[in-house]
C-alpha positions in Angstrom: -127.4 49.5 -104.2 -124.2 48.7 -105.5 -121.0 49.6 -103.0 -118.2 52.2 -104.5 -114.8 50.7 -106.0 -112.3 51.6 -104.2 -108.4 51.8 -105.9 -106.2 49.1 -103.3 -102.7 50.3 -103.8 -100.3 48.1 -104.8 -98.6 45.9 -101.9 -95.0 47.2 -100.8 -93.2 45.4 -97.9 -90.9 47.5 -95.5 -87.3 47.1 -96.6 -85.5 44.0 -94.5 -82.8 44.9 -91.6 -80.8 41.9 -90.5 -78.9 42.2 -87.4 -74.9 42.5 -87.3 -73.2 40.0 -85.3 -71.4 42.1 -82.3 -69.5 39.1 -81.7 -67.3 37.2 -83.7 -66.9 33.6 -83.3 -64.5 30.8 -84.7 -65.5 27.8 -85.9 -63.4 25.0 -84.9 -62.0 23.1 -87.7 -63.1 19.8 -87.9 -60.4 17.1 -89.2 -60.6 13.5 -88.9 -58.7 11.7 -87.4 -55.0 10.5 -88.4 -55.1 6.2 -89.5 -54.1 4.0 -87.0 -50.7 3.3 -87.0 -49.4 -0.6 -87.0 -47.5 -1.4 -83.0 -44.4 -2.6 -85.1 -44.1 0.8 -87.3 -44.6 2.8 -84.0 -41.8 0.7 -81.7 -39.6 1.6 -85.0 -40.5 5.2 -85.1 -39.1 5.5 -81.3 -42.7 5.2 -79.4 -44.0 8.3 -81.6 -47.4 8.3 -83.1 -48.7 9.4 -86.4 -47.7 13.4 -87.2 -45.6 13.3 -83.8 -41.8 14.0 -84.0 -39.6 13.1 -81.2 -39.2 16.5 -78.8 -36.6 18.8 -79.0 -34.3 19.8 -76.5 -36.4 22.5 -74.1 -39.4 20.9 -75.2 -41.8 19.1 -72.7 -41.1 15.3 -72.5 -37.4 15.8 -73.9 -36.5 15.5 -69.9 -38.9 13.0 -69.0 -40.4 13.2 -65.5 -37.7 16.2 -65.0 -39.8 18.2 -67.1 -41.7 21.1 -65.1 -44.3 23.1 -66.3 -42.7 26.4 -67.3 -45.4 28.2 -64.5 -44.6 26.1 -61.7 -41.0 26.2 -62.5 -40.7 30.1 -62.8 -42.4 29.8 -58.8 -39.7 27.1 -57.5 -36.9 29.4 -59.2 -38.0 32.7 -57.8 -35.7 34.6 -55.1 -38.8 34.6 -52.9 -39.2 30.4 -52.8 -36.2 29.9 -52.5 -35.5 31.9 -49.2 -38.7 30.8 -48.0 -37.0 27.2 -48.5 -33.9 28.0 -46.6 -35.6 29.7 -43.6 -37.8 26.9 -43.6 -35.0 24.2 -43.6 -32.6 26.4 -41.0 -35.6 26.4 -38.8 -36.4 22.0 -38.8 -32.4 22.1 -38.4 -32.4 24.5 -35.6 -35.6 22.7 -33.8 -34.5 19.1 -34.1 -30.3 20.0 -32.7 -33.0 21.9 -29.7 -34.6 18.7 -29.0 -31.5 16.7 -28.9 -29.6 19.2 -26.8 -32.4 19.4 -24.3 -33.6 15.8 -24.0 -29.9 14.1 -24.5 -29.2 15.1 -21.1 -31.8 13.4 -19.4 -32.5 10.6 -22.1 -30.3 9.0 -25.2 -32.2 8.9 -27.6 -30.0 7.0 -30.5 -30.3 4.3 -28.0 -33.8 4.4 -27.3 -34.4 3.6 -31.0 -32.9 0.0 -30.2 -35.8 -0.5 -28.0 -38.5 0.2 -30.3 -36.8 -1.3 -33.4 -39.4 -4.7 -33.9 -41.6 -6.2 -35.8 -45.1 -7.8 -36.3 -43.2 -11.6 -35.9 -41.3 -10.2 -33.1 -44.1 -8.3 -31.4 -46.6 -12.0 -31.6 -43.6 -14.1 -30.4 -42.9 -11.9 -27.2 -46.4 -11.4 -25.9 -46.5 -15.3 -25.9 -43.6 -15.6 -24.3 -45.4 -12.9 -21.6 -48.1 -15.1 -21.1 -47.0 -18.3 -21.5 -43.1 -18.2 -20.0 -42.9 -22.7 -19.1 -41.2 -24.3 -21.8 -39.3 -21.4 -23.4 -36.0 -22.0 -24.4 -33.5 -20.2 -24.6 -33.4 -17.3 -22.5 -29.9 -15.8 -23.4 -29.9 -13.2 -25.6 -27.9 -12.7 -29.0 -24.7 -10.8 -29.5 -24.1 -8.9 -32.1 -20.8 -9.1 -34.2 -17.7 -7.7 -32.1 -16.4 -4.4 -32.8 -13.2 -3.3 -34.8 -11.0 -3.0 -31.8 -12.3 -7.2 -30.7 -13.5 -6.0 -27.3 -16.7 -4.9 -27.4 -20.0 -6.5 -28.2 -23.6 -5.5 -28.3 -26.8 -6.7 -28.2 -29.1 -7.8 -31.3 -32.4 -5.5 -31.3 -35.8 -6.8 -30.8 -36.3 -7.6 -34.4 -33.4 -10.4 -34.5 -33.8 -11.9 -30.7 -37.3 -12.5 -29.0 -35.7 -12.6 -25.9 -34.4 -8.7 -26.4 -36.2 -6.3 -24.5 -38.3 -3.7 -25.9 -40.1 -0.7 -25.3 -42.8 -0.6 -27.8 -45.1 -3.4 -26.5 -44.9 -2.0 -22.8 -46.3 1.3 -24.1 -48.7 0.1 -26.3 -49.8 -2.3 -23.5 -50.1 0.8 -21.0 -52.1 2.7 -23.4 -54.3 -0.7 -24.3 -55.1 -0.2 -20.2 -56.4 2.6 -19.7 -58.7 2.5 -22.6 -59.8 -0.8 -22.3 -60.8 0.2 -18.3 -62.8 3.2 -20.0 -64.6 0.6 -22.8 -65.5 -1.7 -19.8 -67.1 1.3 -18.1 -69.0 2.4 -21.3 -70.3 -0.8 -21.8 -71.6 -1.3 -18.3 -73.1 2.0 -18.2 -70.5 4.0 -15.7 -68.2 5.7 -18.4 -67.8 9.3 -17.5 -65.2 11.5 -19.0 -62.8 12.1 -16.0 -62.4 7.9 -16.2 -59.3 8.9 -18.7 -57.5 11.0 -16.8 -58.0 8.6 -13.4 -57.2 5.7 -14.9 -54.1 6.7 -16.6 -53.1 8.9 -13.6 -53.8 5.3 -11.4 -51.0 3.6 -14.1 -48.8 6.8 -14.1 -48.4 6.4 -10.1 -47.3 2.6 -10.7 -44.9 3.3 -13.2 -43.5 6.4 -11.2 -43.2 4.2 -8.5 -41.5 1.5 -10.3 -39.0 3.8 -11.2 -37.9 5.0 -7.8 -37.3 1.4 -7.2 -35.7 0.6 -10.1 -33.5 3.8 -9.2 -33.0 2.8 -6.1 -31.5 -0.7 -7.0 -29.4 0.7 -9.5 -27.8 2.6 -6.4 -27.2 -0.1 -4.0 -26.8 -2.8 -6.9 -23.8 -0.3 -8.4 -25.3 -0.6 -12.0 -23.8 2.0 -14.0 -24.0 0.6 -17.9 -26.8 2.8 -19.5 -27.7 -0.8 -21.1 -28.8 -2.7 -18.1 -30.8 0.9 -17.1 -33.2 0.7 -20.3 -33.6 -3.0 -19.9 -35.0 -3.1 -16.4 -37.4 -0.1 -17.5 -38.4 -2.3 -20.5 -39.0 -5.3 -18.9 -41.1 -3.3 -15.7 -43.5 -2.6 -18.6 -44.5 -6.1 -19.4 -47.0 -6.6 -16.5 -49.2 -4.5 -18.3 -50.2 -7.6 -20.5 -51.0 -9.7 -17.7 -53.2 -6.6 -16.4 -54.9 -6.6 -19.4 -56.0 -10.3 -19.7 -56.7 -9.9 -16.2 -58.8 -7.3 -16.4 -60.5 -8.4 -19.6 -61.2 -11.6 -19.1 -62.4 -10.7 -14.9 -64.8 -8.5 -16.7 -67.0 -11.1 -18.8 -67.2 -13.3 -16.2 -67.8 -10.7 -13.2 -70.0 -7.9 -14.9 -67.3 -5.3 -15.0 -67.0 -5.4 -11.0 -63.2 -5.8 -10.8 -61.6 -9.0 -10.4 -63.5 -10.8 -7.9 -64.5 -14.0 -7.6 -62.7 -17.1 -8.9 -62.2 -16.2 -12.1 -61.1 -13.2 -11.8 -58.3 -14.2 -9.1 -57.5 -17.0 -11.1 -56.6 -15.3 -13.9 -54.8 -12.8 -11.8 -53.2 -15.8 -10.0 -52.1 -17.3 -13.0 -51.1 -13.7 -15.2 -49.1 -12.9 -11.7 -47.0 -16.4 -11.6 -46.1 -15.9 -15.4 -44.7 -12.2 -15.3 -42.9 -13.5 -12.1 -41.6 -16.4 -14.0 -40.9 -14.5 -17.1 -38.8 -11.5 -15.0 -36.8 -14.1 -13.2 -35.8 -15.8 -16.0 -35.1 -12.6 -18.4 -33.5 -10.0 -15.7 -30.9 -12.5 -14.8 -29.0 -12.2 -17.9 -29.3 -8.3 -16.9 -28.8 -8.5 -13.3 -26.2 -11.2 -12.9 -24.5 -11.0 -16.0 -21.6 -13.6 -16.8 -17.7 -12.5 -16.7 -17.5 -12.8 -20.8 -21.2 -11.3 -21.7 -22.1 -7.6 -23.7 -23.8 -7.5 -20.1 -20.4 -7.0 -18.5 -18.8 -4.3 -20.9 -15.8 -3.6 -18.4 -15.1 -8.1 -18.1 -15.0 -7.1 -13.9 -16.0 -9.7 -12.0 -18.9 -9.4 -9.5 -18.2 -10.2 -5.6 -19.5 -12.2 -4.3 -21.3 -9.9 -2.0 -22.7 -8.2 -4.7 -23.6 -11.1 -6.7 -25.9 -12.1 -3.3 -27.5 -8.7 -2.9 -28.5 -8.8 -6.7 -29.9 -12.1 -6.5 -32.2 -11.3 -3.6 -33.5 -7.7 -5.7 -33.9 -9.8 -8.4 -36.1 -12.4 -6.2 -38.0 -9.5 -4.5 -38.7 -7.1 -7.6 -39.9 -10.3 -9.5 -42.6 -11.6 -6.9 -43.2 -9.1 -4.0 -43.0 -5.5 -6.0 -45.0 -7.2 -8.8 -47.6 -9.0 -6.7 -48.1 -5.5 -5.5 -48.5 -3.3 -8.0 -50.6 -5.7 -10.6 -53.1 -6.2 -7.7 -53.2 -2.2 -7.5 -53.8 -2.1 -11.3 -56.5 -4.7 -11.3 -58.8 -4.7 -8.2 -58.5 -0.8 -8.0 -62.4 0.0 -9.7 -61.6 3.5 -10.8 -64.9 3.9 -12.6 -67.0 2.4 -9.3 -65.2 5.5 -7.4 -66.3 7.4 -9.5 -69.4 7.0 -10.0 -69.7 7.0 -5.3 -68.6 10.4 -5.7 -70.9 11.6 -8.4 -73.6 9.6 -5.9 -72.7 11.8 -2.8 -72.6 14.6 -4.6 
């Protein structure tokens, strides 16, 4: 049995669609690039590389670094910016003549800046000095050159005499206090965070006090130059460096306990005798200033009286006042306080 022939019909394929690009897209042309150019035939084409032509006037790079993007420039030219500029300069202008208005009449500052004018030589130089007061010599300070008129004269700042009082390493030394009191805590496991504010209100209190005294001695002592004011706040700030070795030193060799023992009143002893020394020998240029001296602006001769009541101030604020109040700031153990109040509690 034989199967039937069927006819196959001839093969036809469906017609071809081929999709339209909805997109058109560039083709970058690709160029080599230009020959390198020999450093002598560049210098003599004016610093301009192969194809480059020296900018025109308007273009970017014809005025150098005054060139400015044309965005950025259309912003800093705008009406807007450039009120926002003035209202922002009239308003710095109008805040710094405040301060000066307001804290000129208790404090000069123009010549505060004299105090805190110093530097790293300066700053190394005076805190040996501090600490080690024996064989220094001189103790006179510098003048600068006179004035126009040939009778007045003024003091070099810190950064030209060593022997110039300043301001900046008494602050830095009463800051350097109260956070090295805190570390000694941490370390010895009785930090808590109200040991900040004690401590620095314990150093505030000494320095408050100071001041009265100061103030009060300017009174009876008839010291009116503004000068010799700043100087003996300046130099009540230097027993903060003999504090701090005090207190540093006391605290390896005594467990952080305060300054007992013989160490730690050795070190006192010993950081005591050389402020003392140190005052004596630097407040006398201030105190009992000589007939020809910057110290002696008006060239009036001191009585005799006067000269005698200065010398025993001098005498007293340099042994008995100081004794005093660096014995407050180094056997007072804020953080042991402390830590008997949290206890009771």
């Amino acid at each position: 049995m034989q199967r039937p022939a069927y006819a196959i019909p001839p093969a036809q394929s469906p017609p071809l669609h081929h999709p339209v690009p909805q997109h058109v897209s560039t083709v970058p042309q690709l160029r080599s690039p230009p020959p390198p150019v020999p450093q002598n035939a560049q210098q003599q084409a004016g610093g301009y590389g192969y194809g480059q032509s020296p900018p025109q006037q308007g273009q970017p790079g014809a005025q150098g670094s005054n060139y400015m993007h044309p965005a950025f420039g259309g912003f800093m030219n705008d009406p807007t910016t450039q009120m926002g500029f003035q209202m922002g300069k009239s308003a710095v202008a109008a805040g710094q003549e405040y301060v000066e208005q307001n804290i000129n009449r208790y404090v000069n500052v123009s010549a505060l800046k004299h105090y805190f004018n110093v530097s790293n030589a300066y700053v190394i130089q005076k805190l040996f000095i501090v600490l080690f007061p024996w064989r220094h010599r001189p103790w006179s300070r510098q003048q600068a050159r006179l004035s126009a008129n040939g009778q007045t004269a003024e003091f070099l700042p810190p950064r030209e005499d060593v022997n110039s009082p300043d301001m900046y390493i008494p602050t830095m030394a009463f800051v350097t206090y109260i956070l090295l009191s805190a570390l000694i805590a941490g370390l010895h496991g009785r930090f808590e965070p109200q040991l900040l504010g004690l401590t620095f209100s314990n150093a505030a209190v000494i320095i408050v006090l100071e001041l009265v005294v100061l103030w009060l001695g300017r009174y009876f002592l008839n010291i009116s130059s503004e000068s010799q004011i700043y100087d003996l706040v300046a130099y009540s700030g230097y027993k903060f460096v003999g504090v701090i070795a005090t207190v540093g030193i006391s605290a390896v060799f005594n467990a952080g306990k305060g300054t007992g023992g013989w160490v730690g009143w050795g070190v006192f002893g010993y950081a005591f005798l050389a402020n003392a020394f140190f005052l004596l020998r630097s407040l006398k240029y201030v105190l009992l200033p000589s007939d020809n001296t910057p110290g002696n602006p008006s060239m009036q001769t001191i009585a005799r009286g006067q000269r005698s009541r200065r010398t025993q101030f001098l005498f007293i604020y340099s042994y008995v006042i100081q004794f005093a109040f660096m014995w407050w700031l180094t056997a007072l153990d804020v953080s042991g306080t402390l830590m008997k109040a949290k206890g009771g509690k």
